[in-house]
C-alpha positions as a printed NumPy array, in Angstrom:
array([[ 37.967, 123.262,  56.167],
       [ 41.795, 122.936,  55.599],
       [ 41.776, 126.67 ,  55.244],
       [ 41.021, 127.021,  59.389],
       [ 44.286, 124.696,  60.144],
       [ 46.455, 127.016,  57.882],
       [ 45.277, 130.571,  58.878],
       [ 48.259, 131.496,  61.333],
       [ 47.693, 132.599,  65.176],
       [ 48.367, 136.213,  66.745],
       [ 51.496, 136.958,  65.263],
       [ 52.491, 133.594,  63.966],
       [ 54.981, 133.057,  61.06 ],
       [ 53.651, 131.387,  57.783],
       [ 52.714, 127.585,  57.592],
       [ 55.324, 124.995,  57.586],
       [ 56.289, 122.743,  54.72 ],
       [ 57.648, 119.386,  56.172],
       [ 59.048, 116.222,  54.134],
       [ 59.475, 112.632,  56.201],
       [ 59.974, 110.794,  59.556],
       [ 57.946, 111.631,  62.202],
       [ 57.084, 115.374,  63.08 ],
       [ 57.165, 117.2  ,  66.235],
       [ 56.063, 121.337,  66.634],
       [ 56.636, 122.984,  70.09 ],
       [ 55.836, 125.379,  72.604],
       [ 58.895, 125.918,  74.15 ],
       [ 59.176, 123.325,  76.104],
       [ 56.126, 122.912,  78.324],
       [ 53.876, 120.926,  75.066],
       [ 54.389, 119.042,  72.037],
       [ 52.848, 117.36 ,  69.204],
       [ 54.088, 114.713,  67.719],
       [ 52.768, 112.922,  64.604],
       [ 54.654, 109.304,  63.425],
       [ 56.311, 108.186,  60.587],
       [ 53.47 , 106.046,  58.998],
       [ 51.661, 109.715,  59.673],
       [ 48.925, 107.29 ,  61.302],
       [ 49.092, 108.571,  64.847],
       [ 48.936, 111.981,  66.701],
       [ 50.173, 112.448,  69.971],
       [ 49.845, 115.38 ,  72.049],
       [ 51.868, 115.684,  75.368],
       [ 51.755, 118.409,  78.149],
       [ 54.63 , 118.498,  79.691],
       [ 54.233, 120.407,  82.681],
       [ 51.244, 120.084,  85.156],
       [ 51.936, 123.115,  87.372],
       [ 51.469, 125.624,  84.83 ],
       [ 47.795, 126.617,  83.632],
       [ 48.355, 125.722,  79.761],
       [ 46.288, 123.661,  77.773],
       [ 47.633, 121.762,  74.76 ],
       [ 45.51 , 120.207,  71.774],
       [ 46.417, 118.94 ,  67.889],
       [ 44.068, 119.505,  65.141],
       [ 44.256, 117.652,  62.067],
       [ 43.139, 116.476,  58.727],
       [ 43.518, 113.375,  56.53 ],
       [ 43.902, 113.35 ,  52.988],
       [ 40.438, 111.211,  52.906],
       [ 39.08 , 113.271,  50.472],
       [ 35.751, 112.074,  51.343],
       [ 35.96 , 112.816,  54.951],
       [ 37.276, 116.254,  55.125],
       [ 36.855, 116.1  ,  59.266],
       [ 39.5  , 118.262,  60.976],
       [ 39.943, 116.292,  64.458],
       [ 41.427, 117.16 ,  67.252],
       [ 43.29 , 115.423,  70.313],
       [ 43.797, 117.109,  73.435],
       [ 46.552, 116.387,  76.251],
       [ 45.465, 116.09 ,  79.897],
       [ 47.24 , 118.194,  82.311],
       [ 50.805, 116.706,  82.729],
       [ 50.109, 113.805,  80.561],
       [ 49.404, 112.675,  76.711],
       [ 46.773, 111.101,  74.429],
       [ 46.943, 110.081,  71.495],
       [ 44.556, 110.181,  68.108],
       [ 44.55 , 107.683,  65.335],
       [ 43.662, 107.217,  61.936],
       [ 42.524, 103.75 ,  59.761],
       [ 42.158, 104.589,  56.237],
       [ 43.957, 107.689,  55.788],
       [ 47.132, 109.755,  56.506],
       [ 47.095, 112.787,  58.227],
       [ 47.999, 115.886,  55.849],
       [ 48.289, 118.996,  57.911],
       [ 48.413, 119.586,  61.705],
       [ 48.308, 122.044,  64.406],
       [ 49.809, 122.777,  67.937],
       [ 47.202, 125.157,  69.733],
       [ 48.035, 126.243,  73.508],
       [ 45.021, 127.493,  75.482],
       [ 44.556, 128.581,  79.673],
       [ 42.812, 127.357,  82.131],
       [ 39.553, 129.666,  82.864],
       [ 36.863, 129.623,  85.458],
       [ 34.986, 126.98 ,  83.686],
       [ 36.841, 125.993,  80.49 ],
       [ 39.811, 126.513,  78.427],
       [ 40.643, 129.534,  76.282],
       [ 42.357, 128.689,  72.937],
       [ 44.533, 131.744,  72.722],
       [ 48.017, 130.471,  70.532],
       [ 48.021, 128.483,  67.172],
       [ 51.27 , 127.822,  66.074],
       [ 51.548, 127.838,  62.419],
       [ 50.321, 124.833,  60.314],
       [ 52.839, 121.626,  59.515],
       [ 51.234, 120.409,  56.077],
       [ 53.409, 117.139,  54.931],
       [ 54.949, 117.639,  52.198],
       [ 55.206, 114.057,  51.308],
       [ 51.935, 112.912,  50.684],
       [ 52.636, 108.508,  50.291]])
């Protein structure tokens, strides 16, 4: 299940490694996911409402008896947020879709942030 967070986009770069503090990945600078320092929360923010881009966060805990990969997705122009109890998220995933006739297209998966730190 992991495996599907780490398998890189259309020409993406390899997955990141990341330590401490709370974590951010980009799309330039139109969407953003951030995920905080007790790696308890994930928030997911689209920055710009005029453009047709979609923004979402998947992620997984390190629950190893829920190995769910959930996902929180930004409203046009705004954020939400996802949070977890019992566990800590492990790995996580900026994916950028467009706006279709009926429903979004996820088209861009930037590369997986697994945390290095795992307290």
């Amino acid at each position: 299940m992991l495996a599907a967070l780490a398998v890189p986009g259309r020409g993406a770069a390899k997955s990141a490694l990341a330590d401490t503090g709370p974590l951010s990945d980009y799309c330039s600078d139109v969407g953003v996911v951030t995920v905080s320092a007790d790696r308890k929360q994930v928030r997911v923010c689209d920055l710009n409402a005029r453009d047709d881009l979609q923004f979402k966060a998947d992620f997984a805990t390190d629950n190893p008896i829920d190995p769910t990969i959930y996902t929180v997705k930004a409203p046009s122009g705004g954020r939400e947020s996802g949070r977890t109890y019992i566990s800590r998220v492990k790995v996580f995933k900026l994916c950028v879709g467009r706006m279709r006739i009926s429903d979004i297209v996820w088209d861009q998966f930037n590369p997986s942030v697994w945390i290095a730190r795992l307290s």
